[in-house]
Backbone as CSV, one residue per row, in Angstrom:
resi,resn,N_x,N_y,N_z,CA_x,CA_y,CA_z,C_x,C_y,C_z
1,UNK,9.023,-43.366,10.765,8.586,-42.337,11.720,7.111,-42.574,12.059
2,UNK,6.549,-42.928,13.363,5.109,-43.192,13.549,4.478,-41.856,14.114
3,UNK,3.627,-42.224,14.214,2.355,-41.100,14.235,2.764,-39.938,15.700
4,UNK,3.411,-40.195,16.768,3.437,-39.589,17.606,4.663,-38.660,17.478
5,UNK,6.140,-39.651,16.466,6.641,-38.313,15.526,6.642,-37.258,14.849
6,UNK,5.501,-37.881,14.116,5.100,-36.694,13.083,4.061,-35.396,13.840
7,UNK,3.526,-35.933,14.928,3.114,-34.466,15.816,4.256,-33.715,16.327
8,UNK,4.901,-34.474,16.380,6.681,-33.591,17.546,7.194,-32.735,16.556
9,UNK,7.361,-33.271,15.171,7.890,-32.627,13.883,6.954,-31.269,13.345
10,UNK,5.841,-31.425,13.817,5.075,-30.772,13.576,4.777,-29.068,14.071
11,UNK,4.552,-29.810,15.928,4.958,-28.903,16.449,6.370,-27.895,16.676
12,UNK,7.532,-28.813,16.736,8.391,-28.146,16.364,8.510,-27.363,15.233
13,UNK,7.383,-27.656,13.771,7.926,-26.554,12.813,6.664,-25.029,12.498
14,UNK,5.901,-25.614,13.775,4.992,-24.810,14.015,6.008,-23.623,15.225
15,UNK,6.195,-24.122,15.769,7.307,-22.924,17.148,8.191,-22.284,16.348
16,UNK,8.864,-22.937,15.508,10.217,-22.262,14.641,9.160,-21.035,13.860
17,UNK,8.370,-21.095,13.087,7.649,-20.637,12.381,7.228,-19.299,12.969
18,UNK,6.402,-19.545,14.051,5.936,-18.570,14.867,6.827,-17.339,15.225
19,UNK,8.100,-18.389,16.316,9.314,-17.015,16.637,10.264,-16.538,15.375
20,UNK,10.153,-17.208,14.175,10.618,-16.751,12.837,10.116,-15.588,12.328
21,UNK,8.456,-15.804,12.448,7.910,-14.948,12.198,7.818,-13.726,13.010
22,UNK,8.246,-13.479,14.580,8.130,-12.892,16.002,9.574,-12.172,15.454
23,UNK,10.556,-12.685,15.156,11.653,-11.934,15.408,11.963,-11.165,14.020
24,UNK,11.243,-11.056,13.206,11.210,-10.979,11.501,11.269,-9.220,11.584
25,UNK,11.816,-8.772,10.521,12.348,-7.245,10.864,10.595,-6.146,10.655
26,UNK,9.920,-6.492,9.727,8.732,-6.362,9.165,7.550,-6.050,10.209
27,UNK,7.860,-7.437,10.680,6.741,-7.920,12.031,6.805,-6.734,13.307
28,UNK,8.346,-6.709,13.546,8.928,-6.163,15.110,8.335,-4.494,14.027
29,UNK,8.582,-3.875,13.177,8.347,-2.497,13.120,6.705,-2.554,12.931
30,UNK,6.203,-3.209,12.553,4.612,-3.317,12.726,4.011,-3.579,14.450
31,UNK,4.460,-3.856,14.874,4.396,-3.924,16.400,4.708,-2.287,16.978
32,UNK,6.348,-1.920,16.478,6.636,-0.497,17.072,5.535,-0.049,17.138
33,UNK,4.619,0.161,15.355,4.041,1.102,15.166,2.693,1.271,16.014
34,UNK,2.333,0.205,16.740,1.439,-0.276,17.810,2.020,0.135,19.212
35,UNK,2.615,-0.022,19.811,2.726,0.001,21.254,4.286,1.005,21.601
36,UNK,4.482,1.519,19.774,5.326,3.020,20.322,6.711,2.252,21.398
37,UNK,6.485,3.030,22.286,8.074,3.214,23.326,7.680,1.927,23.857
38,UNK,6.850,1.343,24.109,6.552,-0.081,24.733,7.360,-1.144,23.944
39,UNK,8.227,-0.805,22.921,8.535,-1.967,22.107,9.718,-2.166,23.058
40,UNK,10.477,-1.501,23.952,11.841,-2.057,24.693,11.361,-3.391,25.142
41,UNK,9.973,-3.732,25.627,9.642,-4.859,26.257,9.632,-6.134,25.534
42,UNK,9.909,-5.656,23.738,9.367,-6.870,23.198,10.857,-8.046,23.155
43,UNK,12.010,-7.581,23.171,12.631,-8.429,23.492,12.198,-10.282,24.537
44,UNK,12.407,-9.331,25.500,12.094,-9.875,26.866,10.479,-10.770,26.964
45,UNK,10.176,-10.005,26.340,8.564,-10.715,25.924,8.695,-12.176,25.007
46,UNK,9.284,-12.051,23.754,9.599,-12.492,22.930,10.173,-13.847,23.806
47,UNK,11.491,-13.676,24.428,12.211,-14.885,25.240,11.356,-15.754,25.903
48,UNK,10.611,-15.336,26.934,9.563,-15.542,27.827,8.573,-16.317,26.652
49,UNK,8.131,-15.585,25.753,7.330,-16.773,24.666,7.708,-17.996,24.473
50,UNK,9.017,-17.526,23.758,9.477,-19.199,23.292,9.952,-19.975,23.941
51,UNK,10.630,-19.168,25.392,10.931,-20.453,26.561,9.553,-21.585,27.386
52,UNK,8.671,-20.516,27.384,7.529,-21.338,27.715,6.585,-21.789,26.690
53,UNK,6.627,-21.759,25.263,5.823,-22.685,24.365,6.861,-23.722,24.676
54,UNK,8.246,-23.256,24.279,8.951,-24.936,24.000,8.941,-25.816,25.183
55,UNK,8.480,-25.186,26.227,8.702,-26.611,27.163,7.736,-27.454,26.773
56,UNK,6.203,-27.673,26.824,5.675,-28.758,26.624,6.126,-29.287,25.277
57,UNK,6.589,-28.817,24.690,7.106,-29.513,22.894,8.174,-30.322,23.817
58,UNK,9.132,-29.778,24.229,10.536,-30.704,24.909,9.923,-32.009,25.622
59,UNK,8.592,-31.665,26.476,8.424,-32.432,27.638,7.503,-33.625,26.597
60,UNK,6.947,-33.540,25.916,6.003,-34.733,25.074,7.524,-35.629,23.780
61,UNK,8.577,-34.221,23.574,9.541,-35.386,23.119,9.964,-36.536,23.931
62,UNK,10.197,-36.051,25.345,11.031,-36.639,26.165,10.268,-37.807,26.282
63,UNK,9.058,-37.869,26.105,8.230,-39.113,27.034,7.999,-40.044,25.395
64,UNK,8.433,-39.486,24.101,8.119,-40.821,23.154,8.961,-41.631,23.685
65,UNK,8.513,-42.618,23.230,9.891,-43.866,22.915,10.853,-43.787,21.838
66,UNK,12.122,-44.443,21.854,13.248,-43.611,21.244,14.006,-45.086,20.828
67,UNK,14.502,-44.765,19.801,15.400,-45.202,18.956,16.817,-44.731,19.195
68,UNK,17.563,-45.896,19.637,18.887,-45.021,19.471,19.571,-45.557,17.976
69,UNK,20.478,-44.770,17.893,21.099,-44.617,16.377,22.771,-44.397,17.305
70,UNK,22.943,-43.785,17.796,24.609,-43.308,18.035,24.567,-43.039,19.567
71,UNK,25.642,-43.228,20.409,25.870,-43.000,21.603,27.346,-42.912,21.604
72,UNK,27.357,-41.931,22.385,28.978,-41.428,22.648,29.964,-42.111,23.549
73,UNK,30.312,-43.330,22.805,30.651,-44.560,23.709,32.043,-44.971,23.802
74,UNK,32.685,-45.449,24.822,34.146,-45.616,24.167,34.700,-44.757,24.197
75,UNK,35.763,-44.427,23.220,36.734,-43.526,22.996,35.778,-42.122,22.042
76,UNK,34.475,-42.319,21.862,34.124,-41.167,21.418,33.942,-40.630,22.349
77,UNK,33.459,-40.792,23.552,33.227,-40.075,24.724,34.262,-38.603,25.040
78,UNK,35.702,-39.077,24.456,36.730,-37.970,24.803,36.228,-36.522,23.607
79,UNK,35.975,-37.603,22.336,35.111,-36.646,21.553,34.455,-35.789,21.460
80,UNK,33.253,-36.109,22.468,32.003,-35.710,22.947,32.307,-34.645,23.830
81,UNK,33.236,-34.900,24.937,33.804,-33.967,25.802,34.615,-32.840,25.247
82,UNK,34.905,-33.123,24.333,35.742,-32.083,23.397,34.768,-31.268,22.760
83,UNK,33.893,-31.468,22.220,32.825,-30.646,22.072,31.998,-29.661,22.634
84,UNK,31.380,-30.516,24.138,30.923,-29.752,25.071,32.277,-28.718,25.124
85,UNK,33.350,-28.833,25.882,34.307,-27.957,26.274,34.243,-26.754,25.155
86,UNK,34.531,-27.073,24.073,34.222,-26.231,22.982,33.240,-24.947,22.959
87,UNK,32.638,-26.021,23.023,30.906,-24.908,22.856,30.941,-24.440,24.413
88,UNK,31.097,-24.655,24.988,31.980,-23.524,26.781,32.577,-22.522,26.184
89,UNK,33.644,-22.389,25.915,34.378,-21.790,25.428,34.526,-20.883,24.683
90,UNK,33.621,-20.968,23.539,32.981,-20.041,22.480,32.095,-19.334,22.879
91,UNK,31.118,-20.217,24.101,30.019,-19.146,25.099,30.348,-18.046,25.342
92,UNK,31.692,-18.823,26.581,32.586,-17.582,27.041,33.067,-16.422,26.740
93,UNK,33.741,-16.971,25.760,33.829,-16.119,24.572,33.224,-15.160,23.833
94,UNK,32.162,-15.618,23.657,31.102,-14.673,23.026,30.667,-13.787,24.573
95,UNK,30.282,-14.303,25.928,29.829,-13.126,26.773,30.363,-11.957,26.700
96,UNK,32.100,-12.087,26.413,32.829,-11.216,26.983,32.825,-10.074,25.444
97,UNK,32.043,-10.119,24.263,31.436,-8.923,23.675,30.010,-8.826,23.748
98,UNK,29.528,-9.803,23.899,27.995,-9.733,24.041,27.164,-9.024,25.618
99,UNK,26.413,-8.474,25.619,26.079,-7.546,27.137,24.283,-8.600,27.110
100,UNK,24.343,-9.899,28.310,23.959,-10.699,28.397,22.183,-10.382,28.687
101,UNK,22.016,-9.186,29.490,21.437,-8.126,29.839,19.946,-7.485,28.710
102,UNK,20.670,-7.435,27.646,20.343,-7.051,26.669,20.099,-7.937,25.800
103,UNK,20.597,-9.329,25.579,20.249,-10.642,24.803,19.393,-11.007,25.068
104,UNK,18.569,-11.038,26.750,17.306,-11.759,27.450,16.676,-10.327,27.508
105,UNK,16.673,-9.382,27.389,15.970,-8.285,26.964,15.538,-7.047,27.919
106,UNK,16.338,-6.997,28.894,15.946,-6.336,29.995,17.038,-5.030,30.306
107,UNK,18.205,-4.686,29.561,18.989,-3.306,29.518,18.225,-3.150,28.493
108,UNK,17.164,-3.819,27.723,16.335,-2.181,26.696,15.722,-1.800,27.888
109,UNK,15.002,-2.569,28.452,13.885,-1.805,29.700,14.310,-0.663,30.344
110,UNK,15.736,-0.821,31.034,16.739,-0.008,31.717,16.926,0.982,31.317
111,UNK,17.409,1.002,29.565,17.661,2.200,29.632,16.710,2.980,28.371
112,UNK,15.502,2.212,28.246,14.650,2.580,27.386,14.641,2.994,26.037
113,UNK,15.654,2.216,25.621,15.684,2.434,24.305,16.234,1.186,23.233
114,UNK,15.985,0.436,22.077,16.100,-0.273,21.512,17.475,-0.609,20.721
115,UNK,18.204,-1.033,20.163,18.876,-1.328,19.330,19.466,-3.388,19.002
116,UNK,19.706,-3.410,17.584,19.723,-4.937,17.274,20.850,-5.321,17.499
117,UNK,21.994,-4.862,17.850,23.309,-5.305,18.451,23.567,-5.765,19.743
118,UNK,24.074,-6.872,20.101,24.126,-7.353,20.950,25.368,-6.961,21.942
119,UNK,25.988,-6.357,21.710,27.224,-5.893,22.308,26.652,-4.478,23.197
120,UNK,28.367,-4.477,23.725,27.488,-4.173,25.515,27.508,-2.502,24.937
121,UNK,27.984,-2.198,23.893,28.060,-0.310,23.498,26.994,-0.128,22.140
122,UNK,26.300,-1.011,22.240,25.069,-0.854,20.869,26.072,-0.796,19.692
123,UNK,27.156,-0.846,19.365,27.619,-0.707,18.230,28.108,-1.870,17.339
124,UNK,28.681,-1.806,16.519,29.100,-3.250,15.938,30.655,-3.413,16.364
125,UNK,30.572,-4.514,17.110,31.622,-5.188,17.440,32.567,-6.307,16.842
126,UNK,34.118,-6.652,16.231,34.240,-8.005,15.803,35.478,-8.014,16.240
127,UNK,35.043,-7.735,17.918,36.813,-8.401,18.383,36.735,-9.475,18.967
128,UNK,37.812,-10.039,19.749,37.835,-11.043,20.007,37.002,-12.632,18.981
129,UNK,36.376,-13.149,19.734,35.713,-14.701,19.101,34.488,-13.934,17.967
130,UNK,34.365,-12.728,17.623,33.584,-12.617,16.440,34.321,-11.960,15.884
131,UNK,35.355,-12.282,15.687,36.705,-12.384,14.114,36.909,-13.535,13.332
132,UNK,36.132,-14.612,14.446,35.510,-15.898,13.740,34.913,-16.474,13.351
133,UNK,33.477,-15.613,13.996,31.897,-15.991,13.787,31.559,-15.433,14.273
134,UNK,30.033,-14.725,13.171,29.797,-13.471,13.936,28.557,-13.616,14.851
135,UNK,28.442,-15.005,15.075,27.467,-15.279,15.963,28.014,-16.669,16.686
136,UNK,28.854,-16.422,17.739,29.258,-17.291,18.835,28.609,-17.974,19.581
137,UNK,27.526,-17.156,20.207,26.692,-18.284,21.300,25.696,-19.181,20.163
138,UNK,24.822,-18.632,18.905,24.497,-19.750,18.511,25.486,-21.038,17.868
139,UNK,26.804,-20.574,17.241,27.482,-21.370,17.376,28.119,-22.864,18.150
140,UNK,27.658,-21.981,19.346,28.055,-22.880,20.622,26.718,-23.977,20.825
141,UNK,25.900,-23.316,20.804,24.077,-23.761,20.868,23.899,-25.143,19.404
142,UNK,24.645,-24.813,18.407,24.815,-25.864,17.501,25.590,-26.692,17.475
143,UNK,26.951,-26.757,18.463,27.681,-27.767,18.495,27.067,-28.499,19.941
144,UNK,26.804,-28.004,20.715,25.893,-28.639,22.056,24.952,-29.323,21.550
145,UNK,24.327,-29.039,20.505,23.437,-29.817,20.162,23.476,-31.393,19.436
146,UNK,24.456,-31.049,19.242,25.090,-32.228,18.069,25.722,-32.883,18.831
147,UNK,26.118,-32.730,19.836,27.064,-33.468,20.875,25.935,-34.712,22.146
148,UNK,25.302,-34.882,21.844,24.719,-35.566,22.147,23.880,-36.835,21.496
149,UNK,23.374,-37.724,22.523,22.866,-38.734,21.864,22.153,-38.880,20.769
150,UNK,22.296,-39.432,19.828,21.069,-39.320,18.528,20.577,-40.868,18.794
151,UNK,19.141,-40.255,19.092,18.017,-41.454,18.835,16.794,-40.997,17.814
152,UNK,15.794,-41.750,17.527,14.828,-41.211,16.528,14.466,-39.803,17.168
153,UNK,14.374,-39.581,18.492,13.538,-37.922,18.831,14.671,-36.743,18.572
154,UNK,15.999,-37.064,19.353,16.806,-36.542,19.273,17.048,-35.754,17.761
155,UNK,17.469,-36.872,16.794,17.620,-36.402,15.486,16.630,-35.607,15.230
156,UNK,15.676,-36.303,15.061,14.551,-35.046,14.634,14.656,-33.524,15.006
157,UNK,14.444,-33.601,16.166,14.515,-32.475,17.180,16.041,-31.735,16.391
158,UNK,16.998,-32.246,16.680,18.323,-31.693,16.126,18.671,-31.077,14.439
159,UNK,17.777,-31.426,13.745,17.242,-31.384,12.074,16.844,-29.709,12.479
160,UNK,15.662,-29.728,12.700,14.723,-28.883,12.780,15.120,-27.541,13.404
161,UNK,16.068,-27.916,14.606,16.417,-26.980,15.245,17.335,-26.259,14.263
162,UNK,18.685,-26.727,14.058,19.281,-26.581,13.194,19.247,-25.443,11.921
163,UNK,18.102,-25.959,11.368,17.714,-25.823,9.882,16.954,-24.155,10.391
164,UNK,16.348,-24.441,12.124,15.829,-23.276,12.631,17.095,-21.617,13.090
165,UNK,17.563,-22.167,13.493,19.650,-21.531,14.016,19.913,-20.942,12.765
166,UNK,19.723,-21.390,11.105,20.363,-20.812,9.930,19.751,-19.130,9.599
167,UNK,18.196,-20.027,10.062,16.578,-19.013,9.639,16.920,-17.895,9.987
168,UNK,17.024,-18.580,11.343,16.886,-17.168,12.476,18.013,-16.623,12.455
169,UNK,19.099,-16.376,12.364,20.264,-16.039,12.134,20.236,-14.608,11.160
170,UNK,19.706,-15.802,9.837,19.944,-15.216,8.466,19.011,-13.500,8.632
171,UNK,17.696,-14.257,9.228,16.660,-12.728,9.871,17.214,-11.895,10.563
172,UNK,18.193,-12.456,11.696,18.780,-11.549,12.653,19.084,-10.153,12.000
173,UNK,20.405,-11.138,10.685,21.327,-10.648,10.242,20.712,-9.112,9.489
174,UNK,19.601,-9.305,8.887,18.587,-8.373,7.858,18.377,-7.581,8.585
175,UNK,18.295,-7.577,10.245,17.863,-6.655,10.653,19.597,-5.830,11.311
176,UNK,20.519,-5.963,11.346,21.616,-5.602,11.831,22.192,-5.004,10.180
177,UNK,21.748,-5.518,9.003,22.391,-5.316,8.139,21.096,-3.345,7.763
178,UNK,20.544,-3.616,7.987,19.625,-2.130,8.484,20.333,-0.940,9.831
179,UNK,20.735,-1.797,10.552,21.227,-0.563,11.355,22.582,-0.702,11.709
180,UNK,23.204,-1.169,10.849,24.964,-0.961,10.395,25.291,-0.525,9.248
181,UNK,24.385,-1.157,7.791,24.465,-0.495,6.730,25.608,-1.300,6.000
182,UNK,26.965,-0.512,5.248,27.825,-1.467,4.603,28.840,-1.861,5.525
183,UNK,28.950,-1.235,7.203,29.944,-2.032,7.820,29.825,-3.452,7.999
184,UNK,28.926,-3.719,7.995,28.146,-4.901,8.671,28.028,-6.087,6.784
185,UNK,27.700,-5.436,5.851,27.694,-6.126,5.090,29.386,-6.637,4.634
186,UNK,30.623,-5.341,4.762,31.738,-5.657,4.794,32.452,-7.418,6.067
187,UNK,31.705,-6.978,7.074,31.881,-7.869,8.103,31.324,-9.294,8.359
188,UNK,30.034,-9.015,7.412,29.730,-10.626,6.406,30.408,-11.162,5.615
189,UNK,31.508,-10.539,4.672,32.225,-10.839,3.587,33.888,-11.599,4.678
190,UNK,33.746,-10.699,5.357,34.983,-11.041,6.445,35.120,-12.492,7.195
191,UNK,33.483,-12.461,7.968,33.568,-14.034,8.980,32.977,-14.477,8.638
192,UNK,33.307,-15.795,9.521,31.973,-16.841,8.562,30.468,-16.045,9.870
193,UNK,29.341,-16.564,9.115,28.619,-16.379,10.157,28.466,-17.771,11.619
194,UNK,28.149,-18.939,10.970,28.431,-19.927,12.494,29.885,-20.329,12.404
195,UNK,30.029,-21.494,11.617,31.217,-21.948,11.860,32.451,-21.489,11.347
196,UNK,33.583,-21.506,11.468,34.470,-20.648,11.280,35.193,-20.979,10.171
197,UNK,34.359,-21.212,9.289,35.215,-21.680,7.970,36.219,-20.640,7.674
198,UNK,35.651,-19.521,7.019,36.970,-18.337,6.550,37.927,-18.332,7.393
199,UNK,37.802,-18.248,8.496,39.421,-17.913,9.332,39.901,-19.289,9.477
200,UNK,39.249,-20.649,9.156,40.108,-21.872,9.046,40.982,-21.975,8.111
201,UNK,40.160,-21.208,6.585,40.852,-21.468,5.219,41.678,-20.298,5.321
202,UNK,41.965,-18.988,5.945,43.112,-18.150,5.968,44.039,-18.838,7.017
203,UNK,43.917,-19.997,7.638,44.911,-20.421,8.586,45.635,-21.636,7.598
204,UNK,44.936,-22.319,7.146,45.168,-23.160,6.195,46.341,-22.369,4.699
205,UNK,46.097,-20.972,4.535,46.944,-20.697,3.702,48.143,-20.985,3.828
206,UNK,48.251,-20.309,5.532,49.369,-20.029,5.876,50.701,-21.022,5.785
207,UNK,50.334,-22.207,4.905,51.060,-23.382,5.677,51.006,-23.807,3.971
C-alpha cells in the first residue's frame, strides 16, 4: 500500500468516525438539548454532511492508480448481474416499509416532529423484506458494493465501508432499541440484522 493509500484509508476512517460519532444516540440528545425543536433539521443536515465531505474522498480515490485484483469477467458477469438485481430488489423492497421522505430527513421538517423509525407510521414495522433483515436498504448498499470491481482502491474503500455499515447499524440499532424498548429487542432475536442468515437457517430446517 503506498503513500497516497494510506491518506485515502485515512480519510475514509476519519468520515466514518465523524458521522459515527454525528449519528451516536448521546451526541444527537446533546444537540436536542441545544437547538430544542430545531433538531427535526438534524436529520437532513446530517445527509447533506456526509454526502458532501465524501465526495472529494470518492473523487481523490478515483484519480489513484489502481491495481486490479478481480473483474467480473466471463461467466461471472451473470454473477455480478445477479447481485446488482438483488440489491434492486431488496431496495424495493425495503421502500415499500420504509417512508423515503423521512430517511433523507425532510417529513421530520413537515411534520415537526422527530422519531428513529424509518417506516412511513413512526412505529416498528417487520413486514414484508424486514422479516428478513431488519435493515434492507443497507443490506442492498453492501451487496452493491461487493459487486463490483476489486482493485487496490476499490478494496480498500470496500473494507472500510463495510466494517463502517456494521458501526453504524449497530448505533442505529441503540437508538431504536430506546424508543421500542423489548419489542424491538424481541425483533433482534427474530431477524438477522443485514444478511438473512436466520430466515435461511429456518428455511434450511424445513428440508
Amino acid at each position: 500500500m503506498d503513500k497516497n493509500h494510506i491518506i485515502l484509508v485515512i480519510f475514509l476512517i476519519l468520515w466514518c468516525i465523524i458521522h459515527s460519532v454525528m449519528i451516536d444516540n448521546k451526541f444527537i440528545k446533546y444537540i436536542e438539548k441545544k437547538i430544542k425543536s430545531n433538531i427535526r433539521y438534524y436529520r437532513i443536515f446530517y445527509n447533506i454532511t456526509a454526502i458532501i465531505s465524501l465526495i472529494p474522498v470518492m473523487i481523490f480515490a478515483h484519480l489513484l492508480p489502481k491495481i486490479i485484483y478481480f473483474q467480473w469477467n466471463g461467466y461471472f458477469i451473470i454473477l455480478q448481474v445477479f447481485f446488482i438485481l438483488i440489491s434492486l430488489v431488496i431496495f424495493v423492497a425495503g421502500s415499500r416499509n420504509y417512508d423515503f421522505l423521512q430517511f433523507i430527513g425532510i417529513q421530520q421538517i413537515i411534520n415537526k416532529s422527530v422519531h428513529k423509525s424509518l417506516s412511513k407510521s413512526g412505529k416498528l414495522n417487520t413486514d414484508g423484506i424486514l422479516n428478513l433483515t431488519r435493515h434492507p436498504w443497507y443490506t442492498a448498499f453492501f451487496i452493491l458494493l461487493w459487486a463490483r470491481e476489486l482493485n487496490s482502491t476499490s478494496l480498500l474503500v470496500n473494507i472500510i465501508f463495510s466494517i463502517y455499515l456494521v458501526v453504524g447499524t449497530y448505533l442505529e440499532e441503540e437508538k431504536l432499541k430506546i424508543e421500542f424498548g423489548e419489542s424491538y429487542v424481541k425483533y433482534q432475536k427474530e431477524v438477522s440484522m443485514l444478511l438473512p442468515i436466520k430466515w435461511i437457517k429456518s428455511i434450511l430446517k424445513d428440508f
